[in-house]
PyMOL Python script that loads the backbone (N, CA, C, O; Angstrom):
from pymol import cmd

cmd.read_pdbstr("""\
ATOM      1  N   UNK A   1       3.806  -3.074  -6.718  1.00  0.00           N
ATOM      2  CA  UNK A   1       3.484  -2.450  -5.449  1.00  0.00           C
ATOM      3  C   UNK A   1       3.501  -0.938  -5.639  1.00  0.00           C
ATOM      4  O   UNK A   1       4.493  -0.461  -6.191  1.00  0.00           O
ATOM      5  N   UNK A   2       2.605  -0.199  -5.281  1.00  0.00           N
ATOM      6  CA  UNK A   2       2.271   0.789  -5.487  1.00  0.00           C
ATOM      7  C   UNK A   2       2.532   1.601  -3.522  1.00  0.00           C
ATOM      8  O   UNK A   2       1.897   1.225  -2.537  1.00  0.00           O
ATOM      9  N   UNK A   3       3.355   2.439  -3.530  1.00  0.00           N
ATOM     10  CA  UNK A   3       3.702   3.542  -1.907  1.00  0.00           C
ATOM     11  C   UNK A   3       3.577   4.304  -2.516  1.00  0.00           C
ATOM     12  O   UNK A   3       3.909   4.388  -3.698  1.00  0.00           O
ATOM     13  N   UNK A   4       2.831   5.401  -1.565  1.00  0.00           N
ATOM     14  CA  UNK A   4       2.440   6.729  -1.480  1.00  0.00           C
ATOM     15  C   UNK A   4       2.779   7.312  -0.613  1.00  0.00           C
ATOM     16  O   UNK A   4       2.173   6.926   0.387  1.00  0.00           O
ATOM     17  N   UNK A   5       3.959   8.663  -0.244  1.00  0.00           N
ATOM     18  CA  UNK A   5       4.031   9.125   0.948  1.00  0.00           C
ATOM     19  C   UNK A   5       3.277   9.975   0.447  1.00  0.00           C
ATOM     20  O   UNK A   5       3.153  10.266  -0.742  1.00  0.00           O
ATOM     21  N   UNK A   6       2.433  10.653   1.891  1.00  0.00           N
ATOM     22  CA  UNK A   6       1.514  12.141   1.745  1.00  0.00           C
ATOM     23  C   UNK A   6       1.626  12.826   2.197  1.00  0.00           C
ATOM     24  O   UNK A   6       0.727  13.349   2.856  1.00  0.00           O
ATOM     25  N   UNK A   7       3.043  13.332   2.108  1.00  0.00           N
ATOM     26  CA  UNK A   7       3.611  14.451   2.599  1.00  0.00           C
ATOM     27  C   UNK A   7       4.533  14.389   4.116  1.00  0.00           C
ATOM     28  O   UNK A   7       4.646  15.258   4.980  1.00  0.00           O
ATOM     29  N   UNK A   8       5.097  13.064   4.047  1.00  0.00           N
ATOM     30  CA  UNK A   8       5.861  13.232   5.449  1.00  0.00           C
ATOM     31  C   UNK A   8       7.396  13.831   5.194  1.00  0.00           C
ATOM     32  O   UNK A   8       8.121  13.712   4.207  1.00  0.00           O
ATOM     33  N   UNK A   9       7.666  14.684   6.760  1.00  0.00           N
ATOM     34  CA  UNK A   9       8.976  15.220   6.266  1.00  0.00           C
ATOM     35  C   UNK A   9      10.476  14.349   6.729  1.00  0.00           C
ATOM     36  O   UNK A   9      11.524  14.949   6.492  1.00  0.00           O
ATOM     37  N   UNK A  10      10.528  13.583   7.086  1.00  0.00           N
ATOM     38  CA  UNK A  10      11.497  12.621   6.791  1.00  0.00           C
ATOM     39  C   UNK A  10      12.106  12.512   5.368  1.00  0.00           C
ATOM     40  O   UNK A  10      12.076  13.359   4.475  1.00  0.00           O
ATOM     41  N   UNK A  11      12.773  11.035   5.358  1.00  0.00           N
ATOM     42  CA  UNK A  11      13.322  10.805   3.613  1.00  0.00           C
ATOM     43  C   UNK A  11      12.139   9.516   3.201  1.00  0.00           C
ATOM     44  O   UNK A  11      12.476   8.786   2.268  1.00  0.00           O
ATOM     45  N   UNK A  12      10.972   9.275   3.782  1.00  0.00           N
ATOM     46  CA  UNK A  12      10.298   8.368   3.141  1.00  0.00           C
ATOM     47  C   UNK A  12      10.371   8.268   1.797  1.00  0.00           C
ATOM     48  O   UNK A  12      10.378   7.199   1.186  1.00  0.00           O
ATOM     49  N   UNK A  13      10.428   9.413   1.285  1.00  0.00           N
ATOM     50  CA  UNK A  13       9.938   9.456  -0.193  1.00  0.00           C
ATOM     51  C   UNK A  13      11.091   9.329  -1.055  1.00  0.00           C
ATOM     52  O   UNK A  13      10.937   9.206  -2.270  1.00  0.00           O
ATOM     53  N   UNK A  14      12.808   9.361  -0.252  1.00  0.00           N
ATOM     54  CA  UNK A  14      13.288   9.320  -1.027  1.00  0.00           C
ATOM     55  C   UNK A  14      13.937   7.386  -0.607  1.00  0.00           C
ATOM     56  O   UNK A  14      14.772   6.724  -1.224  1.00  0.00           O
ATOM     57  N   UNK A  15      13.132   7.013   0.631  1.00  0.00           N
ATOM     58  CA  UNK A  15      13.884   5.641   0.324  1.00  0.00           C
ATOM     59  C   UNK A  15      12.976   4.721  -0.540  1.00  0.00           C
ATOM     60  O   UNK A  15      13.372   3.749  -1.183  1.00  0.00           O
ATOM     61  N   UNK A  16      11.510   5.240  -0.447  1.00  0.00           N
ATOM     62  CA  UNK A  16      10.940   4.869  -1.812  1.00  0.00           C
ATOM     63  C   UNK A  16      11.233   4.629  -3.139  1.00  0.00           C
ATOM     64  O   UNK A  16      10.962   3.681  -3.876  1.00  0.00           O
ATOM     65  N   UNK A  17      12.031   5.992  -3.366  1.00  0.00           N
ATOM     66  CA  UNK A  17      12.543   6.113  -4.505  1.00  0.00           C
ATOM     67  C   UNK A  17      13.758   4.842  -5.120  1.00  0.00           C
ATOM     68  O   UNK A  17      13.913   4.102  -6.092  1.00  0.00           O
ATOM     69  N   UNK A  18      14.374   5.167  -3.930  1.00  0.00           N
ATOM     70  CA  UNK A  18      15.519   4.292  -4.168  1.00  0.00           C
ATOM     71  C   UNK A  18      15.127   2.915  -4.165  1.00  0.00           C
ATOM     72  O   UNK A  18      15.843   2.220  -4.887  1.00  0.00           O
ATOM     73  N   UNK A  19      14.024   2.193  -3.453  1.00  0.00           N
ATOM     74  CA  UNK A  19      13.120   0.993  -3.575  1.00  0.00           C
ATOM     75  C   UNK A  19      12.853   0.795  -5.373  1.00  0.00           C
ATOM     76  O   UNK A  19      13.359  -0.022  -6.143  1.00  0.00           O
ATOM     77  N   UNK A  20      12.356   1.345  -5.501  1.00  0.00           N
ATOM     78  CA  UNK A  20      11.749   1.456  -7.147  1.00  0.00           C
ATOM     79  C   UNK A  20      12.707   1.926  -7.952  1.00  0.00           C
ATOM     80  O   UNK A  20      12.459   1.798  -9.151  1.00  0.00           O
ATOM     81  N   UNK A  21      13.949   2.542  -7.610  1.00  0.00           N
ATOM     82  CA  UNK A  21      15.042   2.231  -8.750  1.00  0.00           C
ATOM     83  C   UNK A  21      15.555   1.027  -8.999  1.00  0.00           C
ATOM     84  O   UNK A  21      16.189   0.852 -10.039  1.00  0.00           O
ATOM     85  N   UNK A  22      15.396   0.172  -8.237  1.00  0.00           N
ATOM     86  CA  UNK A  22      15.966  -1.412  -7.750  1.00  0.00           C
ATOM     87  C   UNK A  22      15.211  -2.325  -8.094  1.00  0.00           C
ATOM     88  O   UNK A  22      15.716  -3.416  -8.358  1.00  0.00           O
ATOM     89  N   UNK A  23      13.686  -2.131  -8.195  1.00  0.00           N
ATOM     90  CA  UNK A  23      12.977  -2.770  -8.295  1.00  0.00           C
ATOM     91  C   UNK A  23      11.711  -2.304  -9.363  1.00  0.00           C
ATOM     92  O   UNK A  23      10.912  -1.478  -8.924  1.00  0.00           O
ATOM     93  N   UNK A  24      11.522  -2.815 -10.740  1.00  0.00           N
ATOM     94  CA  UNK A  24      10.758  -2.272 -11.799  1.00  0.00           C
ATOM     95  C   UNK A  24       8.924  -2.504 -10.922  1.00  0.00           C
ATOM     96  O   UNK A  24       7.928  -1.933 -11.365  1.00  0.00           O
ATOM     97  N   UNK A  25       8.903  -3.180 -10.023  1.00  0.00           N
ATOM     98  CA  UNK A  25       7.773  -3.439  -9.786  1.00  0.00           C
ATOM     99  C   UNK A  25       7.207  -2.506  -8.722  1.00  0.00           C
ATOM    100  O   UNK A  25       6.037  -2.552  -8.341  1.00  0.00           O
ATOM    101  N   UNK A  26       7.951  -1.820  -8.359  1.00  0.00           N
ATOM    102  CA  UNK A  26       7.543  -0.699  -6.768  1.00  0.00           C
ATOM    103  C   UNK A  26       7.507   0.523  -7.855  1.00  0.00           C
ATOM    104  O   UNK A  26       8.275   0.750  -8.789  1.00  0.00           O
ATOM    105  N   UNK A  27       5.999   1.443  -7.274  1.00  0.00           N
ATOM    106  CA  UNK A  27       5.834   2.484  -8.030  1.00  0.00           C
ATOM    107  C   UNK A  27       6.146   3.200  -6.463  1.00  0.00           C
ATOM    108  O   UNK A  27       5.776   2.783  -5.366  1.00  0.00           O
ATOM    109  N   UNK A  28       6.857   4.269  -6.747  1.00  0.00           N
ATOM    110  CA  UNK A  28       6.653   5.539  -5.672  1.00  0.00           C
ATOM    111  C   UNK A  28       6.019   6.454  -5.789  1.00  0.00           C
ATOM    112  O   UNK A  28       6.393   7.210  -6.685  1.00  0.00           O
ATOM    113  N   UNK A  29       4.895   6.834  -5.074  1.00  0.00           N
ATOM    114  CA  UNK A  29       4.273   8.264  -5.401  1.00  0.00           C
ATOM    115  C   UNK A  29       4.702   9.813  -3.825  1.00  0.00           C
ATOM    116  O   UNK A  29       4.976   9.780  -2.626  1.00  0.00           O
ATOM    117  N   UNK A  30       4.551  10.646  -4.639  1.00  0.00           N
ATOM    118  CA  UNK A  30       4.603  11.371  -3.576  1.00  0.00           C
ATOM    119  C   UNK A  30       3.739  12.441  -3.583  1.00  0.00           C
ATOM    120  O   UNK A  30       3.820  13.036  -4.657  1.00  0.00           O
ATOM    121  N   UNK A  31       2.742  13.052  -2.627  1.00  0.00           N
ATOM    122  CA  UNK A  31       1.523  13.726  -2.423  1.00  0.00           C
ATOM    123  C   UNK A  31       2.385  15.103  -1.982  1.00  0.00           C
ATOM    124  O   UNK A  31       3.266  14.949  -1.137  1.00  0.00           O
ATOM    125  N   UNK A  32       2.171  16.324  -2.485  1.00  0.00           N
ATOM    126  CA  UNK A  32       2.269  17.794  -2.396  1.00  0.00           C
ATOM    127  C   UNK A  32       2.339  17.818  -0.888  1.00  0.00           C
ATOM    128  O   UNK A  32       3.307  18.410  -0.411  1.00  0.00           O
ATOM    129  N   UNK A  33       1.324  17.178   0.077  1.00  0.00           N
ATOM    130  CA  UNK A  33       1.100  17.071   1.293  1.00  0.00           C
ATOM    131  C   UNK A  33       0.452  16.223   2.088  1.00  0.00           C
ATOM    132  O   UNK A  33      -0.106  15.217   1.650  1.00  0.00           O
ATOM    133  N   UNK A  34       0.468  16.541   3.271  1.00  0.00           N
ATOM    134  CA  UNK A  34      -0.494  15.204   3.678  1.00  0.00           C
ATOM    135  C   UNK A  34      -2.359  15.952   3.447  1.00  0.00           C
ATOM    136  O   UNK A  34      -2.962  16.969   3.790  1.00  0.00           O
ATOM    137  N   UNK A  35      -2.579  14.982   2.850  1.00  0.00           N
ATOM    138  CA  UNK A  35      -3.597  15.093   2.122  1.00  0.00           C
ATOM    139  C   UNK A  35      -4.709  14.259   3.224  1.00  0.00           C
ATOM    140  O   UNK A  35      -5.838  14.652   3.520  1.00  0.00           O
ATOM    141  N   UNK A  36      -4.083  13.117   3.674  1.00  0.00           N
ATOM    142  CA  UNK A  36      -5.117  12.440   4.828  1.00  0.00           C
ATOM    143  C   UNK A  36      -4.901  10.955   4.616  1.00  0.00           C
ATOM    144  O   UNK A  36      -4.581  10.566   3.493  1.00  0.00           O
ATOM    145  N   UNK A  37      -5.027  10.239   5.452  1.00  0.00           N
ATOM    146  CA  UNK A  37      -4.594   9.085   4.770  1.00  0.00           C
ATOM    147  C   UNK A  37      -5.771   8.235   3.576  1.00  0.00           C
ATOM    148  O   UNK A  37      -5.495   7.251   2.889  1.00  0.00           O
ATOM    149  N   UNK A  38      -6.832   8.829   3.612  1.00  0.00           N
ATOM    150  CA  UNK A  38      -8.029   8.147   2.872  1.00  0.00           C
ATOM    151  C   UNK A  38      -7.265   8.981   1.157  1.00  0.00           C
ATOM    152  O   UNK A  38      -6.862   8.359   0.174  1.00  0.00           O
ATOM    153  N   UNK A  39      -7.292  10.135   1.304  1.00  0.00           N
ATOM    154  CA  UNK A  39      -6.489  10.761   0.098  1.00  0.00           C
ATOM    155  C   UNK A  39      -5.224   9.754  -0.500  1.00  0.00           C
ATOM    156  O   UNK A  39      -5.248   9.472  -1.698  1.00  0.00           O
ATOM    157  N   UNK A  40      -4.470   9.391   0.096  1.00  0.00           N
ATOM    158  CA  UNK A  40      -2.968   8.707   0.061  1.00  0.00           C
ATOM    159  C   UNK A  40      -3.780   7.031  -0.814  1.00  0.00           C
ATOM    160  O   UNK A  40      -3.474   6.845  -1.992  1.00  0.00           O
ATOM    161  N   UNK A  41      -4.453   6.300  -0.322  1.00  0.00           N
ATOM    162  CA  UNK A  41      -4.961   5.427  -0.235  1.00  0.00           C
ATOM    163  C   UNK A  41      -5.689   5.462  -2.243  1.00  0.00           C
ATOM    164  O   UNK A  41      -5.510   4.768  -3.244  1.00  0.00           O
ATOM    165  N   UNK A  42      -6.357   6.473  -1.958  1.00  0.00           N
ATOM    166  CA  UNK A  42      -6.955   7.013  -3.452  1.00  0.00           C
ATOM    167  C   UNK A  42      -6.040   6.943  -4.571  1.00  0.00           C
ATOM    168  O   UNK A  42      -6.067   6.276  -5.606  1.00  0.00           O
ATOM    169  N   UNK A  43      -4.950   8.079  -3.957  1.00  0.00           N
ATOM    170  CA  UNK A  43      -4.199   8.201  -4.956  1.00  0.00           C
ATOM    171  C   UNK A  43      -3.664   6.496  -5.156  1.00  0.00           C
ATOM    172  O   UNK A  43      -3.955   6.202  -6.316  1.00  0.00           O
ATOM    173  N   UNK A  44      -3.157   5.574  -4.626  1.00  0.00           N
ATOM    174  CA  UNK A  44      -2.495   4.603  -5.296  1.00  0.00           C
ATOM    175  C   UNK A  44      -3.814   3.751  -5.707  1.00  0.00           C
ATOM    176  O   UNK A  44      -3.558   3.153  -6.752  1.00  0.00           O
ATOM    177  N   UNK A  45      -4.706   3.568  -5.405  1.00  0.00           N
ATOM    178  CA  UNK A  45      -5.705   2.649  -6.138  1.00  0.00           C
ATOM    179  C   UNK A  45      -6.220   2.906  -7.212  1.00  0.00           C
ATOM    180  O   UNK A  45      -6.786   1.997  -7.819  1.00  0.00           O
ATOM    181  N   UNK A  46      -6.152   4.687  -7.943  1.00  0.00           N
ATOM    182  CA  UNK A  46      -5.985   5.325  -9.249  1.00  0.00           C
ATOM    183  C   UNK A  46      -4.932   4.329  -9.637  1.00  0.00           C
ATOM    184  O   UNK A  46      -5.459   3.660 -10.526  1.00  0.00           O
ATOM    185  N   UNK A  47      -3.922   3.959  -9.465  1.00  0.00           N
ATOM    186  CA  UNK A  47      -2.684   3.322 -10.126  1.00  0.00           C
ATOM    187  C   UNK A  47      -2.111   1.915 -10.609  1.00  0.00           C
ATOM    188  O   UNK A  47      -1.210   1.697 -11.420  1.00  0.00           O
ATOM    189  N   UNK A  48      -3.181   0.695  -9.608  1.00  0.00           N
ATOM    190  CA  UNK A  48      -3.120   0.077  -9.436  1.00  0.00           C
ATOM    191  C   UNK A  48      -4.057  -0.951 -10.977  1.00  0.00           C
ATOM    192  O   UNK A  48      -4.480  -0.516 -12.048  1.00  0.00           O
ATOM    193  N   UNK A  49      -4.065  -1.806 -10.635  1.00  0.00           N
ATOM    194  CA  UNK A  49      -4.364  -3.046 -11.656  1.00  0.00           C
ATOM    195  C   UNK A  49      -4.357  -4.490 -11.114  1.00  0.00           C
ATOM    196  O   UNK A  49      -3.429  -4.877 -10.404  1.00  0.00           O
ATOM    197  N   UNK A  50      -5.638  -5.475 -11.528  1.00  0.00           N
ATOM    198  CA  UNK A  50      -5.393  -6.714 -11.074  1.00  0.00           C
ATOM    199  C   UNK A  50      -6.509  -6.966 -10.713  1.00  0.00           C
ATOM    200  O   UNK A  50      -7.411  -6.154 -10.506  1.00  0.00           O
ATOM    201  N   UNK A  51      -6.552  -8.425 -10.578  1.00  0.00           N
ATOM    202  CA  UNK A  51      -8.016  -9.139 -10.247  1.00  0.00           C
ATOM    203  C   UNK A  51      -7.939  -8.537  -8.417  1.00  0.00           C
ATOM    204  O   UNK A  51      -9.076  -8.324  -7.998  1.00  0.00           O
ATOM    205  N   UNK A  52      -7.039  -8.313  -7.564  1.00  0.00           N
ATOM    206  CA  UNK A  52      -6.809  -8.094  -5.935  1.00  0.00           C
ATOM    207  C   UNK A  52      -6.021  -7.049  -5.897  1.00  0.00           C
ATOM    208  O   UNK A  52      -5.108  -6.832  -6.694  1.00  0.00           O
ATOM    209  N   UNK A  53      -6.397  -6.239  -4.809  1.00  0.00           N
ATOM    210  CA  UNK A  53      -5.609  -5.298  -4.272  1.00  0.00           C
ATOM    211  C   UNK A  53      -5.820  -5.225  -2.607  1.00  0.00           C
ATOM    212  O   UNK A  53      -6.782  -5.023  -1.866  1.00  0.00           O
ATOM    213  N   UNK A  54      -4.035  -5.569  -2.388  1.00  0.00           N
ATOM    214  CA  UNK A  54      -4.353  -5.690  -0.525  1.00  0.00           C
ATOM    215  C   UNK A  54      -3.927  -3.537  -0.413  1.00  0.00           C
ATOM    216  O   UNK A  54      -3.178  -2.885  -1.140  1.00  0.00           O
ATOM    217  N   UNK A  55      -4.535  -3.200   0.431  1.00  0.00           N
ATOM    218  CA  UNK A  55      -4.291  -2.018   0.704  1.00  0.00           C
ATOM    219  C   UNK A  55      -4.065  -1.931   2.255  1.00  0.00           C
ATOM    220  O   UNK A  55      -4.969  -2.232   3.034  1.00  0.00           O
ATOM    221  N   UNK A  56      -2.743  -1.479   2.710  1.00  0.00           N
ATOM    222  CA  UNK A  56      -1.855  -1.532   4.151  1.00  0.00           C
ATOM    223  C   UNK A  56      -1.092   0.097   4.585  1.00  0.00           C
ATOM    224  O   UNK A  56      -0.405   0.916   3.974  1.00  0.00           O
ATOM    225  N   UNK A  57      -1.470   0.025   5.511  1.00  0.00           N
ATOM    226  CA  UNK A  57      -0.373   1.504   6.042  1.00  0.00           C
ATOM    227  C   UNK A  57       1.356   0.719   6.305  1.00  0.00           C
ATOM    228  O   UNK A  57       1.815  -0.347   6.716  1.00  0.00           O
ATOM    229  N   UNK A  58       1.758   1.774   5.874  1.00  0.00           N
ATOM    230  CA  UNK A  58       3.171   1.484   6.117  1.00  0.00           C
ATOM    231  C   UNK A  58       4.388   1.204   7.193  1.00  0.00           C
ATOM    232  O   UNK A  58       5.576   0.889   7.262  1.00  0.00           O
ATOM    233  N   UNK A  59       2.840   1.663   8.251  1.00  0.00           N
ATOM    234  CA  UNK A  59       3.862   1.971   9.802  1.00  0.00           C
ATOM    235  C   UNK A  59       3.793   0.639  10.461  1.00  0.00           C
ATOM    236  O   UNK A  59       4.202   0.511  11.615  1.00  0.00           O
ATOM    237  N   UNK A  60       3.124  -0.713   9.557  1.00  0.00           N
ATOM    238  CA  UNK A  60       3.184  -1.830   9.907  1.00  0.00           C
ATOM    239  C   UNK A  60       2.454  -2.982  11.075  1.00  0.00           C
ATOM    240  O   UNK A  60       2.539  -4.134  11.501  1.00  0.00           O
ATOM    241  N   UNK A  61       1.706  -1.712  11.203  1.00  0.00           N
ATOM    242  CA  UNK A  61       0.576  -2.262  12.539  1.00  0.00           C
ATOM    243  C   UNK A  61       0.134  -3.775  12.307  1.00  0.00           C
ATOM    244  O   UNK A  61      -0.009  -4.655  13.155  1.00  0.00           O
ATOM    245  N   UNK A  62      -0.074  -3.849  10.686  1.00  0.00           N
ATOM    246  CA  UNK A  62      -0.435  -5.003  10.172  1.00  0.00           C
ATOM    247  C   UNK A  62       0.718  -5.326   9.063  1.00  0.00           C
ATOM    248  O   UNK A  62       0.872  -4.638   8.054  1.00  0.00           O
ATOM    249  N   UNK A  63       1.644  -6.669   9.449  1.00  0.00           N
ATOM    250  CA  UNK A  63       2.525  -6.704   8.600  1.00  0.00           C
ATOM    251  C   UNK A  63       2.446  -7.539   7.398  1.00  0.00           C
ATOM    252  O   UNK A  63       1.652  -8.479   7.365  1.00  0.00           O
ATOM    253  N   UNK A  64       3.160  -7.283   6.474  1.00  0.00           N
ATOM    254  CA  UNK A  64       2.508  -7.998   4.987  1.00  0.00           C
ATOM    255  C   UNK A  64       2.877  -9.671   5.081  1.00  0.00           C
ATOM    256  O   UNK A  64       2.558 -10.350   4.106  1.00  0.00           O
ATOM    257  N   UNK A  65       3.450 -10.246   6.078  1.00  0.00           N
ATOM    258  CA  UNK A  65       2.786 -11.600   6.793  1.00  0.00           C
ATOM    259  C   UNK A  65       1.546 -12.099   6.211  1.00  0.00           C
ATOM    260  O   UNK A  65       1.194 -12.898   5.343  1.00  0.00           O
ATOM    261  N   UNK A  66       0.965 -11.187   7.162  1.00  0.00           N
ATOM    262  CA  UNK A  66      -0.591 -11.591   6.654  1.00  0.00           C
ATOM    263  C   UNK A  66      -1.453 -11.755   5.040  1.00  0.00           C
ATOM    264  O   UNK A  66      -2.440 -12.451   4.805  1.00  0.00           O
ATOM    265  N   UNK A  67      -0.906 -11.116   4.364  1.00  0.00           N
ATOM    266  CA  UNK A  67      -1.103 -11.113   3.243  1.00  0.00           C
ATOM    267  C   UNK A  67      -1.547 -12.544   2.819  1.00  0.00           C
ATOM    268  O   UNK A  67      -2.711 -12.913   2.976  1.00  0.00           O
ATOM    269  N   UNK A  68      -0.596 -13.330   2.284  1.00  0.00           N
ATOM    270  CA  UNK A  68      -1.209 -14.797   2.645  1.00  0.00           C
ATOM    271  C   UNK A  68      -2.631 -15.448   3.017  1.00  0.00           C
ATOM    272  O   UNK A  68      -3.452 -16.127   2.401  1.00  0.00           O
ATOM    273  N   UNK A  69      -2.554 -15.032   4.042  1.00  0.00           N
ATOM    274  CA  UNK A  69      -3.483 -15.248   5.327  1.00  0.00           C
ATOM    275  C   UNK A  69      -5.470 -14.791   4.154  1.00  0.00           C
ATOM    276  O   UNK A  69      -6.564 -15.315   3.946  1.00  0.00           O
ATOM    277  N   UNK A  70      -4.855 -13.789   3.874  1.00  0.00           N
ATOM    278  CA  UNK A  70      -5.994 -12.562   3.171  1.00  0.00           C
ATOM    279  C   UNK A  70      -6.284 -13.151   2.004  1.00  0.00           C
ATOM    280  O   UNK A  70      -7.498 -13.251   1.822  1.00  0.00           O
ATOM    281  N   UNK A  71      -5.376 -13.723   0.851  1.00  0.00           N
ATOM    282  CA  UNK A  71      -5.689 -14.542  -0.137  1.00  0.00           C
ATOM    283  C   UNK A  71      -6.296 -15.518   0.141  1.00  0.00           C
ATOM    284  O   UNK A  71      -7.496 -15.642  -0.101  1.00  0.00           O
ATOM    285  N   UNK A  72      -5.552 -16.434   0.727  1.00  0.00           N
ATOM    286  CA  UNK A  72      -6.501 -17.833   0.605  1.00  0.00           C
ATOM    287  C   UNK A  72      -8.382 -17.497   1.089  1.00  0.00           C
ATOM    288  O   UNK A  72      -9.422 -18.017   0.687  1.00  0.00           O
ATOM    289  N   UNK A  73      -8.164 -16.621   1.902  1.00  0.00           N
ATOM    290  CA  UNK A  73      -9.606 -16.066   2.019  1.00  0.00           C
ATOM    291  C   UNK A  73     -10.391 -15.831   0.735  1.00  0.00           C
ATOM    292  O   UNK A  73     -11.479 -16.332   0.453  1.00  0.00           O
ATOM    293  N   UNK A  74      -9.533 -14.837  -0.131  1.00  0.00           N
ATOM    294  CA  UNK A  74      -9.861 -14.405  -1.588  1.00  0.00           C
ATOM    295  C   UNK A  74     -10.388 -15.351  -2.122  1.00  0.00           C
ATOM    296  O   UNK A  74     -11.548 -15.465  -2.518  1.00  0.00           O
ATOM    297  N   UNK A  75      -9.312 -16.264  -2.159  1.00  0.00           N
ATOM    298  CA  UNK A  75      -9.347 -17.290  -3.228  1.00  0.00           C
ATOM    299  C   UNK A  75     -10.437 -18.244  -3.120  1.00  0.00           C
ATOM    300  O   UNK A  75     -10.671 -19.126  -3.947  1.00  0.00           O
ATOM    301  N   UNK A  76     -11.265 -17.960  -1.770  1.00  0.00           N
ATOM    302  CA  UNK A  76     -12.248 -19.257  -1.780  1.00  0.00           C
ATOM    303  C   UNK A  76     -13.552 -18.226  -1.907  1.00  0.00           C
ATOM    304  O   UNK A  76     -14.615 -18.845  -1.866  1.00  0.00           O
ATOM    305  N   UNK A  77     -13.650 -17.222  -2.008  1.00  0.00           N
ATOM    306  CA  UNK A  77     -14.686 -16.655  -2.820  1.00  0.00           C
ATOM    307  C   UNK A  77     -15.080 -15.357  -1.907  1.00  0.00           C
ATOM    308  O   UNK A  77     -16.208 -14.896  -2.080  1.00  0.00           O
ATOM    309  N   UNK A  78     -14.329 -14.814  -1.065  1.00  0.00           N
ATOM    310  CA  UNK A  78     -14.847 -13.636  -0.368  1.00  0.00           C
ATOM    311  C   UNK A  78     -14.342 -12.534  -1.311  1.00  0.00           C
ATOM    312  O   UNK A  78     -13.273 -12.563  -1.921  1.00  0.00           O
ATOM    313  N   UNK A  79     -15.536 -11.267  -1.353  1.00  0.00           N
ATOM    314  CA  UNK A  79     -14.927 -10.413  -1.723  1.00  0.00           C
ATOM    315  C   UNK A  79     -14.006  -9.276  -1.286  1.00  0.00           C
ATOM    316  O   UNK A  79     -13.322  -8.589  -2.045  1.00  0.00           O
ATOM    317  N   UNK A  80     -14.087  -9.164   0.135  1.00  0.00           N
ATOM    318  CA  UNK A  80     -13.547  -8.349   0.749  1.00  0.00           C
ATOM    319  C   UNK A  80     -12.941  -9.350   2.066  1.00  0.00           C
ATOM    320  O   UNK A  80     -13.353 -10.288   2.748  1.00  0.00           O
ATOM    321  N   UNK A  81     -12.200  -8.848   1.993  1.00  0.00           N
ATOM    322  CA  UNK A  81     -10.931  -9.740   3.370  1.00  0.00           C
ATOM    323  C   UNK A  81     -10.347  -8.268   4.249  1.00  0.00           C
ATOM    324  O   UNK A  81      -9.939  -7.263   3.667  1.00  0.00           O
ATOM    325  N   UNK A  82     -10.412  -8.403   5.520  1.00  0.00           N
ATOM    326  CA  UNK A  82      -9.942  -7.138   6.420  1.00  0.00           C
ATOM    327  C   UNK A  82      -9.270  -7.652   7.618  1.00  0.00           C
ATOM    328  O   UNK A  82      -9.684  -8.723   8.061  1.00  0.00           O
ATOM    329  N   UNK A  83      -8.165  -6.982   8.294  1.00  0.00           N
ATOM    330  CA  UNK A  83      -7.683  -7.266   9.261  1.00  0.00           C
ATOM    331  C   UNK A  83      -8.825  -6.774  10.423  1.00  0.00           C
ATOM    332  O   UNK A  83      -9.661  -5.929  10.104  1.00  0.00           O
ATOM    333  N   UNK A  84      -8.808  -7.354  11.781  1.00  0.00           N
ATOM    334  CA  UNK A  84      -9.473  -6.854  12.868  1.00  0.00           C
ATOM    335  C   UNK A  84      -8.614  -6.903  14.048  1.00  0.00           C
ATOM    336  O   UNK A  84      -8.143  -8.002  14.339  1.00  0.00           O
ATOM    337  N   UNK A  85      -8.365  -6.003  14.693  1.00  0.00           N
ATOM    338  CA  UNK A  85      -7.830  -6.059  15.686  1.00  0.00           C
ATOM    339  C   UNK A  85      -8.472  -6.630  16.868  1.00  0.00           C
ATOM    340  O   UNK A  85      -9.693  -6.712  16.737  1.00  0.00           O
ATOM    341  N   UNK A  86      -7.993  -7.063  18.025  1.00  0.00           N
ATOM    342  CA  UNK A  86      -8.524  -7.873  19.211  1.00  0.00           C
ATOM    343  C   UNK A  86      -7.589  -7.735  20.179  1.00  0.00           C
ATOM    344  O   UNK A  86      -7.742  -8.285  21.269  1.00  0.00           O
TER     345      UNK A  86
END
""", "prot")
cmd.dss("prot")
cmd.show_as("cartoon", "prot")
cmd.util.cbc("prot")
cmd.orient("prot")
């Protein structure tokens, strides 16, 4: 799992950190600033690897629940899977 904060001034970046000391599989990145969220987004898909990549904001609008939900979609041959709101 690849997080990117982009510049928020809270401790995001440092409970990130502490996420990915705990865990070899969480990369933390942290952006100079907020860069935008399409910037933030960039930077971790530079980083990333794998036949899938789900890409989610953090503030949870859409929770990684769904994830699931988004594969089995994958898996039966779509290439792109998206949440829609309603």
């Amino acid at each position: 799992m690849v997080s990117v904060d982009d510049g928020s001034t809270d401790k995001t970046y440092e409970i990130l950190e502490a996420a990915a000391r705990q865990d070899a599989s969480i990369l933390a990145m942290s952006l100079s600033r907020d860069f935008g969220h399409q910037a933030g987004i960039s930077a971790a898909l530079d980083r990333v690897s794998g036949e899938a990549v789900v890409v989610m904001d953090g503030d949870l609008q859409d929770g990684p629940g769904v994830i699931p939900q988004f594969m089995k979609k994958w898996h039966k041959g779509f290439g792109v899977v998206y949440a829609k709101r309603v």
